[in-house]
C-alpha positions in Angstrom: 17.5 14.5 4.6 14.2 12.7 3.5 13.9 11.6 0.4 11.4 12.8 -1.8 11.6 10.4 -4.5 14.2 8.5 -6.4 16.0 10.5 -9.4 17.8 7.6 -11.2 17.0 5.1 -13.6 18.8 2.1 -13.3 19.4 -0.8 -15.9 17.2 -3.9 -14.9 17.3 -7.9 -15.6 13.6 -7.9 -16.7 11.5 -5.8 -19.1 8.3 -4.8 -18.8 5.7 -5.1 -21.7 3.7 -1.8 -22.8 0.2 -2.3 -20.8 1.2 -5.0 -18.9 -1.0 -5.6 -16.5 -0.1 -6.3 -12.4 -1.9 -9.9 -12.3 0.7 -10.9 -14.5 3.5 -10.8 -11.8 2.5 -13.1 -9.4 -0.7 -14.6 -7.4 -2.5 -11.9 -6.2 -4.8 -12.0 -3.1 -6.6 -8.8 -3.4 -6.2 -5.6 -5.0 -8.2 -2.5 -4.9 -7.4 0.2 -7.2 -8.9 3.4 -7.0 -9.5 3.7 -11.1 -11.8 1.1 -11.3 -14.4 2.5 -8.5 -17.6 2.6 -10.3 -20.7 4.2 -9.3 -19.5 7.3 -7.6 -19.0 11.0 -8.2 -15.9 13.1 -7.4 -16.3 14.0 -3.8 -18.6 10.9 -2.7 -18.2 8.7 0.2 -17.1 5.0 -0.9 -19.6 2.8 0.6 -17.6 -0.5 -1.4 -14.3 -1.2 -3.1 -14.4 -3.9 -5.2 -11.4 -6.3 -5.3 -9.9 -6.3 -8.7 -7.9 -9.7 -8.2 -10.6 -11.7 -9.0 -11.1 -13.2 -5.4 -13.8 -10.9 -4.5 -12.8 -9.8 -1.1 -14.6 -6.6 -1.5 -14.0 -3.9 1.3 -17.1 -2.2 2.3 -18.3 0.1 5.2 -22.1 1.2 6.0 -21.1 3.7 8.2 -21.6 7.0 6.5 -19.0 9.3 8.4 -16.5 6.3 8.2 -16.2 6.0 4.6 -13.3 7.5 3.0 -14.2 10.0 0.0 -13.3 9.5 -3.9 -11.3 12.4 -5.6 -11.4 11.9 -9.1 -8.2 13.2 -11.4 -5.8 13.6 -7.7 -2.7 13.8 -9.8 -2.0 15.3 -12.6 -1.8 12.0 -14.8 -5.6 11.4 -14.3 -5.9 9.2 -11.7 -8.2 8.6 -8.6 -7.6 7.9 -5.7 -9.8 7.7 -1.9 -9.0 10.2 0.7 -8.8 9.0 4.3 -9.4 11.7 7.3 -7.7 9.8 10.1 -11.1 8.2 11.2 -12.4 6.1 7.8 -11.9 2.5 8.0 -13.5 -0.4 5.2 -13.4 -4.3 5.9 -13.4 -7.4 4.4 -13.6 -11.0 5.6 -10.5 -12.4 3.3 -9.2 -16.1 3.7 -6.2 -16.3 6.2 -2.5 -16.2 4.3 0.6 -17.3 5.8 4.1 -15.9 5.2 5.9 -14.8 2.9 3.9 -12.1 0.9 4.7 -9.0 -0.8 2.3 -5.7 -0.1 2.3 -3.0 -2.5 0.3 0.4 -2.5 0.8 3.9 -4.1 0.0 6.4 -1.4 0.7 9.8 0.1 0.5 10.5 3.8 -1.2 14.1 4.2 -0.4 14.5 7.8 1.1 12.4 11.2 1.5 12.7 14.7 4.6 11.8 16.5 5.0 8.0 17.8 1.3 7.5 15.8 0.9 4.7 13.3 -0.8 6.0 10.0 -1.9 2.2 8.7 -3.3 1.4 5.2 -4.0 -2.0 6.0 -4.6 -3.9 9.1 -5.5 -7.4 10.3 -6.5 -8.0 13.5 -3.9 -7.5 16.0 -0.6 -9.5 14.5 -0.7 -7.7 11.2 -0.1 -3.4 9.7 1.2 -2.0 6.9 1.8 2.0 6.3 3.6 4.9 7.6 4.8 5.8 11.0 5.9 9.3 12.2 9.2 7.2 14.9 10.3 10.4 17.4 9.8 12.6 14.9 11.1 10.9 11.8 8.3 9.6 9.0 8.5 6.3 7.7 6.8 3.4 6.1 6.3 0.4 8.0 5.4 -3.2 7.9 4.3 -5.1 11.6 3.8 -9.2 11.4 4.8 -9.2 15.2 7.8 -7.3 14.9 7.9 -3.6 13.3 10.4 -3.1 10.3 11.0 0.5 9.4 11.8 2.2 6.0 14.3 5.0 5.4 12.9 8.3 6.1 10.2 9.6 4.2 8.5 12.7 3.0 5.0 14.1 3.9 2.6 14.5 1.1 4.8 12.8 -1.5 3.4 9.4 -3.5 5.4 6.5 -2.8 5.2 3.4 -4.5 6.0 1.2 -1.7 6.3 -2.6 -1.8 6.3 -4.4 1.6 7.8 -7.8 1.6 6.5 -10.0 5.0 9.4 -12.3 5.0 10.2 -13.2 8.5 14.0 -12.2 9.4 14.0 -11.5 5.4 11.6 -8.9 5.4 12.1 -5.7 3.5 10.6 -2.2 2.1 10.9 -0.7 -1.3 10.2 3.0 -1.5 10.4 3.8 -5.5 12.3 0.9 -5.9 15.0 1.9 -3.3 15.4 -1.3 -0.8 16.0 -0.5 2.7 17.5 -2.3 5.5 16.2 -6.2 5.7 15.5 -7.3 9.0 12.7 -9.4 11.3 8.7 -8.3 11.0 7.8 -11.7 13.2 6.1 -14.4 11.8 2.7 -13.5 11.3 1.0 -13.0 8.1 -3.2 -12.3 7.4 -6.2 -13.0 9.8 -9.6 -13.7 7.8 -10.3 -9.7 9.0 -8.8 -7.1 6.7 -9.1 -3.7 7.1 -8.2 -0.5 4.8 -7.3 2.8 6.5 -7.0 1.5 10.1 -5.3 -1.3 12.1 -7.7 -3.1 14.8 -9.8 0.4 15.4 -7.0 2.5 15.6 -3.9 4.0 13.5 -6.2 5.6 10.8 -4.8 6.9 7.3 -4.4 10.1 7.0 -4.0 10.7 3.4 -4.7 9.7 -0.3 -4.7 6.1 -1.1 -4.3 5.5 -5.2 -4.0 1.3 -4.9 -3.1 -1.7 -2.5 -2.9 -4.8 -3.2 -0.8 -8.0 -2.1 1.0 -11.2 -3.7 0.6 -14.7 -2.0 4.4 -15.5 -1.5 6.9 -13.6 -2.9 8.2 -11.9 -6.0 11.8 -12.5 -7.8 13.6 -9.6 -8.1 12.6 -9.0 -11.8 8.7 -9.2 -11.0 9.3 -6.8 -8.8 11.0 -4.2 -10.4 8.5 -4.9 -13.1 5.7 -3.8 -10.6 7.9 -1.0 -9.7 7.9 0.1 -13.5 4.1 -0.7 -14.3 3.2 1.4 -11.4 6.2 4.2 -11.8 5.0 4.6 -15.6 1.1 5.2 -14.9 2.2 7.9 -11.8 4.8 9.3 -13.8 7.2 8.4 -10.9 11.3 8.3 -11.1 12.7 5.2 -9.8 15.4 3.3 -9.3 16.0 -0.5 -10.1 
């Protein structure tokens, strides 16, 4: 049965502050949110994303049929997000990062195609994160070599999904539900990042709300932290 979202509440080691804001966790490389886009109306193409880590790896694309499209109020809660065709990709030229680091996005998948990747970020060839649709079964996924599958997901639900690059230690957490650990490989980011496709191919499909990543890796209580900052603003159930 796929899961359409965790319905427990668990007690945690770590408490989150009222407004506390993601930077706080951990060293963030980049972070694109889709509240902060500026500049553009409900329905617009995005022509740039700024990062919001501080780093300034903004994402941008010229291309006019290649941008994704801004949807103001896409939840109920208020908040934005940019929609992704299967064909949209922006880029970035980031600094190169090694292993370990932790992904994190909240994003639905509208749509997939058997045995096709559906990737929210790419780098190069040696690096994906997003959902795959594996003989039938959708999942999330995480690639640094070797590909590391979640649990089975649920098509046109938001996850909050937090992808930790890890080597044999790698791991997914899917509303704060850990899956199975096991190997990704041993690559981490090329200086070329890419939102909503993975080396010209594997194109979203769907409505990303954030992504961002952390240089190394989170203790347990930043990252059900993470899971509760980002579970209170999308009004999500989770489980710690």
């Amino acid at each position: 049965m796929a899961r359409a979202q965790a319905s427990a509440r668990t007690a945690a080691t770590t408490r989150t502050k009222v407004g506390q804001d993601i930077s706080s966790l951990g060293k963030l490389i980049f972070l694109y949110d889709a509240n902060k886009i500026t500049g553009v109306a409900n329905g617009g193409t995005v022509a740039s994303w700024s990062d919001n880590s501080g780093n300034g790896f903004t994402v941008s694309q010229a291309t006019e049929n290649l941008k994704p499209t801004l949807v103001t109020n896409a939840d109920t809660f208020g908040n934005a997000c940019t929609r992704w065709a299967g064909g949209q990709v922006m880029t970035a030229t980031i600094a190169a990062e090694a292993q370990p680091l932790t992904f994190f996005s909240v994003a639905k998948v509208s749509s997939m195609t058997t045995n096709v990747a559906r990737a929210m970020l790419g780098s190069g060839a040696t690096f994906e994160y997003g959902y795959y649709n594996q003989g039938g079964t959708p999942r999330a996924f995480i690639y640094g070599g070797t590909i590391l599958f979640s649990s089975e997901i649920s098509i046109g639900i938001i996850y909050i999904n937090i992808g930790v690059l890890n080597g044999a230690s790698s791991n997914i957490y899917l509303d704060g539900v850990a899956g199975t650990a096991g190997n990704v490989g041993s690559s981490g980011l090329g200086t070329t990042l890419t939102l909503g496709s993975y080396s010209g191919t594997d194109f979203f499909n769907g409505d990303i709300y954030l992504v961002g990543c952390f240089r190394g890796l989170l203790g347990a209580g930043q990252r059900i932290a993470l899971t509760r900052i980002l579970g209170e603003r999308f009004q999500k159930s989770i489980t710690e």
